[in-house]
N, C-alpha and C positions, 0 to 999 in steps of 0.2 A: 580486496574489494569483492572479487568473486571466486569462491571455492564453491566445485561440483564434483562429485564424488561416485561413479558406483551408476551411474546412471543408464537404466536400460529401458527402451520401448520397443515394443513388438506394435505392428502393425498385421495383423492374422498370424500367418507361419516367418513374416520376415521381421526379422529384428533389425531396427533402424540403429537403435545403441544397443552397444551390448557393454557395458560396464565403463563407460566414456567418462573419462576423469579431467578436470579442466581448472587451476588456478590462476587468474589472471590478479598482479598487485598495482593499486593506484599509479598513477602515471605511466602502466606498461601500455603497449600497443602490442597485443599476440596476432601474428597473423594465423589465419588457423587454413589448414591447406588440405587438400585431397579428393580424387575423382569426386565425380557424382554418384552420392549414394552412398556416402562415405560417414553422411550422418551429420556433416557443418550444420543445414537449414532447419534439423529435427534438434538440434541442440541450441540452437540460437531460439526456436519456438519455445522451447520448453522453458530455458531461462526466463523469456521475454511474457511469460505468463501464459500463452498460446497454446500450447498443450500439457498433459502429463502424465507425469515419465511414469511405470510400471512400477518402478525401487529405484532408489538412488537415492541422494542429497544436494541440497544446494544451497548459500549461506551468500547473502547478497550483504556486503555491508552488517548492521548489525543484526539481519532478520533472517530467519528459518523462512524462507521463500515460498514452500512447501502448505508450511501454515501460516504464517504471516504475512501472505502473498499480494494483499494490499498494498501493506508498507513498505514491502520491496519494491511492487513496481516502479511507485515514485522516485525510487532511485537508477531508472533506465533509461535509456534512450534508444529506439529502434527506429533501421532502417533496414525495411524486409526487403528481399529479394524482388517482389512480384510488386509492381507502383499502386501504393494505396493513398492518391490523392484524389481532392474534386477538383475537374476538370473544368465543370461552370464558374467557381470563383477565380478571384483575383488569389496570386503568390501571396500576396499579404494575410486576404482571410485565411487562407489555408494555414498560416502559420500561427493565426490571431485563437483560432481553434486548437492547434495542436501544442498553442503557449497558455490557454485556460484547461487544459487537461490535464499539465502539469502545474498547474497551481498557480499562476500568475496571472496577477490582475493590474490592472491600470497600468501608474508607470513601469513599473517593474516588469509589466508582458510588451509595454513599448519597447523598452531597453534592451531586453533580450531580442526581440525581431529585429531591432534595426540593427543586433550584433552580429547577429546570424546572415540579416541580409550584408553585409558587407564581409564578413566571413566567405562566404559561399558564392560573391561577386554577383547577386543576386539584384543590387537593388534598382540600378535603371528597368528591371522587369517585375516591381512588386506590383502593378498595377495591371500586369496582364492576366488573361484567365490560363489558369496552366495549359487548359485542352488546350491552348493555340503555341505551347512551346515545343523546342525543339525535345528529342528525346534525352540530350546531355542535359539539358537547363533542367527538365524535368525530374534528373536522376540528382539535381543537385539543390532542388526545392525538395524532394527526398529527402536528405541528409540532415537538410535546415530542419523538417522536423521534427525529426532525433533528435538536434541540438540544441533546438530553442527553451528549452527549458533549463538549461545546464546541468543535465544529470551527471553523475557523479563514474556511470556505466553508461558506453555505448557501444551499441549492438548492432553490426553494420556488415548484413549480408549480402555481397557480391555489388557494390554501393556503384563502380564504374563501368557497370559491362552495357558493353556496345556504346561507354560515353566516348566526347571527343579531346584530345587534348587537352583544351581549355577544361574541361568539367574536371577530367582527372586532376588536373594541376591543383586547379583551387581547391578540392575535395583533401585532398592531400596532405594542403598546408594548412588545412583550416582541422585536421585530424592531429597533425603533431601540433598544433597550437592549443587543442584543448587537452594531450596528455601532458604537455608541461606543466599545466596547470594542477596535473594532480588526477585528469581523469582514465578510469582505466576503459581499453578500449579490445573489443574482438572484434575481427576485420575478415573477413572470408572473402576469399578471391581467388580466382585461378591467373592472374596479369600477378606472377613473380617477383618482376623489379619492382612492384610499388612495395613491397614487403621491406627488399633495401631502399628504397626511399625512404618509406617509416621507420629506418631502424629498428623494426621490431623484431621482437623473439618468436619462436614459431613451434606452431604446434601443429604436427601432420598427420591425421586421419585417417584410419584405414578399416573398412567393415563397421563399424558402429564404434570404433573405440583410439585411443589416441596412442599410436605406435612409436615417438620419435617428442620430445621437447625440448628447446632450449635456444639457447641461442645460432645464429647463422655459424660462428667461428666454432663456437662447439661443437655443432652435430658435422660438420664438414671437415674437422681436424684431422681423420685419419682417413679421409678421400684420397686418391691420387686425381692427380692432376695430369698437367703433359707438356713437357718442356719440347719446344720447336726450335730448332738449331740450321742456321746457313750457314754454308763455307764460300771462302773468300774462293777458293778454287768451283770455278762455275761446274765444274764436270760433277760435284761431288752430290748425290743428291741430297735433300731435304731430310733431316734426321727428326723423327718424332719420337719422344720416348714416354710413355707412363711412367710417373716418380711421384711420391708421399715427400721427397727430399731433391728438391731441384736445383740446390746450393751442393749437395754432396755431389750429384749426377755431373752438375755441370765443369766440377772439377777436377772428378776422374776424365771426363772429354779430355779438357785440357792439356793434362798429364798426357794423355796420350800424341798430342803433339798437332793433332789437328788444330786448323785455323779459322775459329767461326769470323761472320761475315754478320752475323745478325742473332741475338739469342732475345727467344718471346719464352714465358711463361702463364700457361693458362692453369689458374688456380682456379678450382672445384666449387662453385658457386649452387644456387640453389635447385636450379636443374637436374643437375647432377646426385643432388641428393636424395632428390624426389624421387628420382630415379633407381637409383641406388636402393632404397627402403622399401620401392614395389618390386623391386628384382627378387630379395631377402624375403620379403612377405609371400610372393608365387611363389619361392624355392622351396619356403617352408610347408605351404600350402599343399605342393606336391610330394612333397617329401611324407604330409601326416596323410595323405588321402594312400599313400602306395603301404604303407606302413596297416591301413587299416584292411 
């Protein structure tokens, strides 16, 4: 649905991408990860027709985006980072407007509002002026914009920050409901567990360009982890080991004749990984600067 290729913007001396490469396939949810400045918000603009890119490529569906950037847009859905609603109407116009931008009229702009408003738990509040909601309702009359249209792409930068439980939640299920259906989705966020909540594949960011993709099991397979071990003997302390293999680990223990008392296994989630890729990227970093 969406391949991006090679894509780089300078902004004066700093390049926001520097060759940033991005496939997202229908019904995927990628969560796309990494500091600020790392280039998510400049890559979601550029997609989303907002700005453009220096060189690169980008192929929305069946259209050269580039040049045919009309008929791409049609098939997007954005929810930017920074809240671009009005504040004097009601949730309804707001959406009554952002469901005739994409192409829907009459019943068909009906049908989608009231999908979205009950998607987004939205609808005991379509009658309010946004300016008088909360900042989570707000971030989720947001989303309903993106959605009301049913694009086929959504573009959905940093969609929950600083929302409240309740907006996270429904934001969430209303995101894996529309990729079942086939939609592909990019999801920028620094909140981790919503990424395992989405089952989505991930793609992590680093200086303008994408360092790391695939799935959670994937890029974490050759992490260690850390197997935590009690003994039934209280005197014995608390053994903590780093292991890639805590089935092997935990059976050489055994062998050895000690008596656990409780066996935890923390396996290498996506903390750790993020982790791990900025470690590898500074080491490299220092590594080319001492070299030069």
């Amino acid at each position: 649905m969406l391949v991006a290729g090679g894509l780089v913007k300078c902004h004066g001396r700093l390049r926001a991408l520097d060759g940033f490469d991005l496939t997202v396939e229908p019904g995927e949810i990628v969560g796309l990860i990494g500091h600020n400045g790392a280039g998510k918000t400049t890559f979601v603009e550029i997609v989303a027709g907002l700005l453009l890119p220096d060189a690169g490529r980008i192929r929305i569906g069946p259209y050269d985006a580039l040049a045919e950037g009309r008929a791409a847009r049609r098939l997007i859905g954005v929810a930017p980072q920074e809240l671009a609603l009005y504040g004097g109407v009601t949730v309804r116009e707001n959406l009554r407007l952002f469901a005739g931008l994409a192409g829907l009229r009459g019943r068909r702009r009906e049908a989608g509002i009231g999908r979205v408003l009950e998607e987004l738990q939205l609808s005991a509040l379509a009658h309010r002026p946004v300016g008088v909601l909360s900042g989570g309702q707000r971030r989720r009359v947001q989303a309903a914009t993106a959605m009301v249209g049913s694009p086929p792409l959504l573009l959905l930068d940093e969609p929950t920050a600083g929302a409240d439980p309740e907006t996270r939640s429904a934001l969430l299920a209303a995101v894996r409901a529309r990729a079942e259906t086939g939609v592909a989705v990019v999801y920028t966020t620094h909140y981790l567990p919503e990424l395992v909540d989405l089952d989505a594949t991930l793609a992590i960011a680093r200086a303008g360009r994408i360092i790391a993709r695939g799935t959670q099991q994937e890029l974490t397979r050759h992490l260690p982890g850390e197997l935590r071990v009690t003994f039934a003997d209280p005197a014995e302390p608390e053994l903590r080991m780093s292991t890639t293999d805590p089935g092997a680990d935990l059976a050489v223990l055994l062998a050895s004749g000690r008596t656990p008392a409780s066996v935890d296994v923390h396996r290498p989630g996506l903390d750790d990984l993020y982790h791990s890729l900025e470690t590898a990227a500074l080491e490299g970093t220092r590594a080319h600067d001492a070299a030069a």
